[in-house]
C-alpha positions as CSV (number, residue, x, y, z in Angstrom):
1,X,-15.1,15.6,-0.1
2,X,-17.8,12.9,-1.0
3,X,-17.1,10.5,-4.3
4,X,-20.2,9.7,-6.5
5,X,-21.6,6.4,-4.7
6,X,-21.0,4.6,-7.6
7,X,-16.8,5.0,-7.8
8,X,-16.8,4.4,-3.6
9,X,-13.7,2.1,-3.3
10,X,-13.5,2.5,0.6
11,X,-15.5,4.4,3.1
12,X,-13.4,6.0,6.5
13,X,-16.6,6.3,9.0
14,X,-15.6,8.9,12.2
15,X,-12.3,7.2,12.4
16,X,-10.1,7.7,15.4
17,X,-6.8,6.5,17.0
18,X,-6.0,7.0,20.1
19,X,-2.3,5.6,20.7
20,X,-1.1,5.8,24.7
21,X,-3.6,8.4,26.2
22,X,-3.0,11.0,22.6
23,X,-5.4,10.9,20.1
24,X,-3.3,10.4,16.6
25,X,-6.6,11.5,14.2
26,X,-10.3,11.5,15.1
27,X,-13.7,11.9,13.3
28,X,-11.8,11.2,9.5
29,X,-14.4,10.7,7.6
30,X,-14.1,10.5,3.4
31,X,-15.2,8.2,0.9
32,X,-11.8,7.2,-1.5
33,X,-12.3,6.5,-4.9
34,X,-11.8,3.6,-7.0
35,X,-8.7,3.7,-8.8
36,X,-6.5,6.7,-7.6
37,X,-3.5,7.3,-5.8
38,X,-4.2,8.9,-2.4
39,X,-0.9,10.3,-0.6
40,X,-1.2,10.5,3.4
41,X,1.3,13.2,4.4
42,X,1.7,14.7,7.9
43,X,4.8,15.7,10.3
44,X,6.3,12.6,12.3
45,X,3.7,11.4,14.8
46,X,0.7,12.2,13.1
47,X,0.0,8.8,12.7
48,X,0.4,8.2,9.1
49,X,1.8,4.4,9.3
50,X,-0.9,3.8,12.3
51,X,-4.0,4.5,9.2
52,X,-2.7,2.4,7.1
53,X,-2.5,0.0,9.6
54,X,-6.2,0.8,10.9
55,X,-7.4,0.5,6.7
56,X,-5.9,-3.0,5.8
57,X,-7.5,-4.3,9.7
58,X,-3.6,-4.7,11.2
59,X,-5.0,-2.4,13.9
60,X,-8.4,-1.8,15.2
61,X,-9.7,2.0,15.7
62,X,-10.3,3.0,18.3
63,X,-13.6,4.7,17.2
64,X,-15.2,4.6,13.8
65,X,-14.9,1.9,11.0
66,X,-13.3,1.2,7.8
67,X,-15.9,0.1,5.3
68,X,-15.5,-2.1,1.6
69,X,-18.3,-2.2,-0.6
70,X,-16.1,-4.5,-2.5
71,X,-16.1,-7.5,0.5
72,X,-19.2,-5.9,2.3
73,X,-19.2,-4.4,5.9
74,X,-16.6,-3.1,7.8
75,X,-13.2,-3.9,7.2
76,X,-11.7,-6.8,7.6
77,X,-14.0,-9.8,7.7
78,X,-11.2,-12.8,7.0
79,X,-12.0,-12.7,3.1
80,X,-11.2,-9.2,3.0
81,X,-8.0,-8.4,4.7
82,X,-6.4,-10.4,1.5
83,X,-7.4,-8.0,-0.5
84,X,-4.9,-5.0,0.7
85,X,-1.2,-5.4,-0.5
86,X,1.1,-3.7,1.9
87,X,4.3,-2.6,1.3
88,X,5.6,-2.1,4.8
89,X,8.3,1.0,5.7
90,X,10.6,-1.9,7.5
91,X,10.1,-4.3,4.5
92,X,9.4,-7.6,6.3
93,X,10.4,-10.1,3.8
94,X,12.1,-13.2,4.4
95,X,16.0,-12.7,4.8
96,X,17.1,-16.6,3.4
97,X,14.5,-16.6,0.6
98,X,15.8,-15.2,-2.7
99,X,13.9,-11.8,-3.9
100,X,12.2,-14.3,-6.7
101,X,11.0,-16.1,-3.9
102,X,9.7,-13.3,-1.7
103,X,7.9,-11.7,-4.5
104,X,6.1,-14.9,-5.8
105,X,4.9,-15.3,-1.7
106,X,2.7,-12.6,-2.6
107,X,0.8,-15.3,-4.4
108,X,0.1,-17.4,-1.7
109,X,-3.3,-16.4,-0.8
110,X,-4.3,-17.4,-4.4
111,X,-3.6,-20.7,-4.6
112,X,-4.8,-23.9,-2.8
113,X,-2.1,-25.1,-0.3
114,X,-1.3,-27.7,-1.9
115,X,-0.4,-26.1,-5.0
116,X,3.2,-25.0,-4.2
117,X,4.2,-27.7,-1.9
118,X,6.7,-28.8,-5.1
119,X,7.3,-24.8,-6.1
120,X,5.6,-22.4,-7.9
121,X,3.5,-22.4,-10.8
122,X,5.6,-21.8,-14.2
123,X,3.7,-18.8,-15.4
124,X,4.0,-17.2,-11.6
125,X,7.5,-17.5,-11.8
126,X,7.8,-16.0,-15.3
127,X,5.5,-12.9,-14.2
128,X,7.6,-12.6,-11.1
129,X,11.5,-12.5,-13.0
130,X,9.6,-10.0,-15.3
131,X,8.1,-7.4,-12.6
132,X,11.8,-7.9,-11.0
133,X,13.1,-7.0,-14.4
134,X,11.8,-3.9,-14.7
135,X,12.6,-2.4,-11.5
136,X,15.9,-3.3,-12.2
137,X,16.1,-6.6,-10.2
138,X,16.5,-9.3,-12.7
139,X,20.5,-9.6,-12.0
140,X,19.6,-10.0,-8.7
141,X,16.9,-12.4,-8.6
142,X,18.1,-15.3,-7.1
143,X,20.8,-13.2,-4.4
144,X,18.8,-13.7,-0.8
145,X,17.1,-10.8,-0.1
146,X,19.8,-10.4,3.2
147,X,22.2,-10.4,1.1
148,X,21.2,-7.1,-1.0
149,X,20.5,-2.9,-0.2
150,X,18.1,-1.5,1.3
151,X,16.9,-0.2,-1.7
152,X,16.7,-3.4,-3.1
153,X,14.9,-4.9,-0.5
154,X,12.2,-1.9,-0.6
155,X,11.5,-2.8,-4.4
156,X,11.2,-6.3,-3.7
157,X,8.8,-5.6,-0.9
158,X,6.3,-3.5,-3.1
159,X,6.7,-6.3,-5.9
160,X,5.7,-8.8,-3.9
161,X,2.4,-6.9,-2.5
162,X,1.4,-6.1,-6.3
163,X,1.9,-9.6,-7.1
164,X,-0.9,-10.3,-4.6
165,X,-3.3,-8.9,-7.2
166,X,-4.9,-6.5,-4.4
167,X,-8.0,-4.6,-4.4
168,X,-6.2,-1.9,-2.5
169,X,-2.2,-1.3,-2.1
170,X,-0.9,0.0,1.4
171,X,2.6,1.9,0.8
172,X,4.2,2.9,3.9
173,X,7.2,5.7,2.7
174,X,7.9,2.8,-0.7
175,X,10.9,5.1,-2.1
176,X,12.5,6.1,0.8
177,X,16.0,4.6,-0.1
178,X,15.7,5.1,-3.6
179,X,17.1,7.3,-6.2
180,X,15.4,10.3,-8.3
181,X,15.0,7.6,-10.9
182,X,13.9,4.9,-9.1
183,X,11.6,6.8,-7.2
184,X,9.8,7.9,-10.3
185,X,10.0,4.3,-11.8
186,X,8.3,2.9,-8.7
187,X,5.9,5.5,-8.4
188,X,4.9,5.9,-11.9
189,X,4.3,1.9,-11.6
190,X,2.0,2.6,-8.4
191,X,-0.3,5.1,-10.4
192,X,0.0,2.5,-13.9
193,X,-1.7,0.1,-10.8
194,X,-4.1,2.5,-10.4
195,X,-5.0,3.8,-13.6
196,X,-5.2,1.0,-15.6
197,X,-6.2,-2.0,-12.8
198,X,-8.3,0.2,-10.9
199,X,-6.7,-0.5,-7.7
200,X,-6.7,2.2,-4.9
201,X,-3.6,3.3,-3.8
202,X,-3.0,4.9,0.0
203,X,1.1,5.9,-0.1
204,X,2.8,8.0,3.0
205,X,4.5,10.5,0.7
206,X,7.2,13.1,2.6
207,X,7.9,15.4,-0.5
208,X,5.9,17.6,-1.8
209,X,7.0,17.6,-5.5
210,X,6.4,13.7,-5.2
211,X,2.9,14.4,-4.4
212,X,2.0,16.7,-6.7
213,X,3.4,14.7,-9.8
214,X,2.1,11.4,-8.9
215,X,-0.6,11.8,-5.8
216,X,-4.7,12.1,-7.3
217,X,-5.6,13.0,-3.7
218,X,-4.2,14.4,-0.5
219,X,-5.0,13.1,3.1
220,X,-3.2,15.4,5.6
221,X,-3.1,14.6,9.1
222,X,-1.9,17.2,12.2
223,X,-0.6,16.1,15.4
224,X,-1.2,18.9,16.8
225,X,-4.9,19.1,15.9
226,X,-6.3,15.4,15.8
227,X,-9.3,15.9,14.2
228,X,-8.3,18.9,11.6
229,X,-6.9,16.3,8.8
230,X,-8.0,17.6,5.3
231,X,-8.3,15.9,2.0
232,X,-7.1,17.7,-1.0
233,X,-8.2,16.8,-4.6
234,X,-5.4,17.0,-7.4
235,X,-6.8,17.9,-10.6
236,X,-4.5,15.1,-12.9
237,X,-7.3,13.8,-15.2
């Protein structure tokens, strides 16, 4: 499956990972769209989390390349690697900060350093309590982000990569300790990314009515047969 040239958001070149003497996927090649939601599904092991790892440069392939038209060459020069918001499957945000805090980090790498040596800017702030607000975080705002669920924690993690503004967003299992509701909420606000910012979306997805509601495309990786992943359009539009 081949994109028209023009709508080529990232380009997988004969990509392979090979991860203690086993190949985890080999020769993926596809060109991913601009602006869709692409859910990476597989069995455990298939290396799902190591591909997004491999796409925002976190990990270096073993064979192939990730290319960006968007920052030019193969992925990441140190300009580019800003541009991928990743929402981690262990959350990694900073236990003492408050979740207001955490999600405003995601701002960092857009302002000079001296910007928020006294705090951060008014309208950041704002935009943060907002987004926080309408994944049901606003009562919790200023509670320290070791202080609150897992489930809470997980929200505040994607939050804080969409406030980085991202080119491309990085979801490693994002609703895996959520509710039915909550899991459409922040999935619904993944493909809202998507549709209307034109930001490409790679999300490790495990149930199959999830992927079918909210994925555009399927990558599907097999342990058992490294290089027989498939990609599988969803006809949404």
């Amino acid at each position: 499956m081949v994109a028209s040239a023009s709508s080529v958001h990232l380009s997988l070149d004969s990509l392979g990972l090979q991860r203690n003497g086993r190949w985890l996927f080999r020769g993926l090649t596809w060109e991913a769209p601009r602006g869709r939601v692409i859910a990476v599904v597989g069995p455990s092991g298939a290396g799902k989390s190591s591909l997004l790892a491999c796409l925002s440069g976190q990990l270096a392939p073993t064979e192939g390349a990730v290319r960006c038209p968007l920052v030019g060459g193969a992925v990441p020069p140190a300009a580019g690697r800003a541009r991928f918001g990743v929402v981690f499957q262990h959350f990694a945000l900073s236990p003492n900060c408050t979740l207001l805090t955490n999600v405003l980090c995601g701002s960092l790498g857009r302002h000079p350093w001296w910007r928020t040596l006294a705090g951060f800017p008014r309208a950041d702030k704002l935009r943060a309590w907002a987004l926080l607000c309408d994944l049901g975080l606003g009562p919790l705002a200023h509670r320290r982000a070791g202080e609150v669920s897992g489930g809470e924690q997980q929200r505040t993690a994607l939050l804080r990569a969409l406030f980085q503004e991202p080119e491309f967003i990085l979801a490693d299992e994002p609703v895996s300790q959520l509710d039915t509701y909550l899991t459409g909420r922040v999935l619904g606000l993944l493909r809202q990314e998507a549709r209307e910012k034109q930001r490409t979306v790679f999300c490790v997805l495990h149930d199959p009515k999830l992927v079918e509601r909210f994925a555009d495309h399927v990558l599907s990786l097999d342990p058992q047969n490294p290089g027989g992943w498939k990609v599988r359009h969803l006809h949404h539009d």
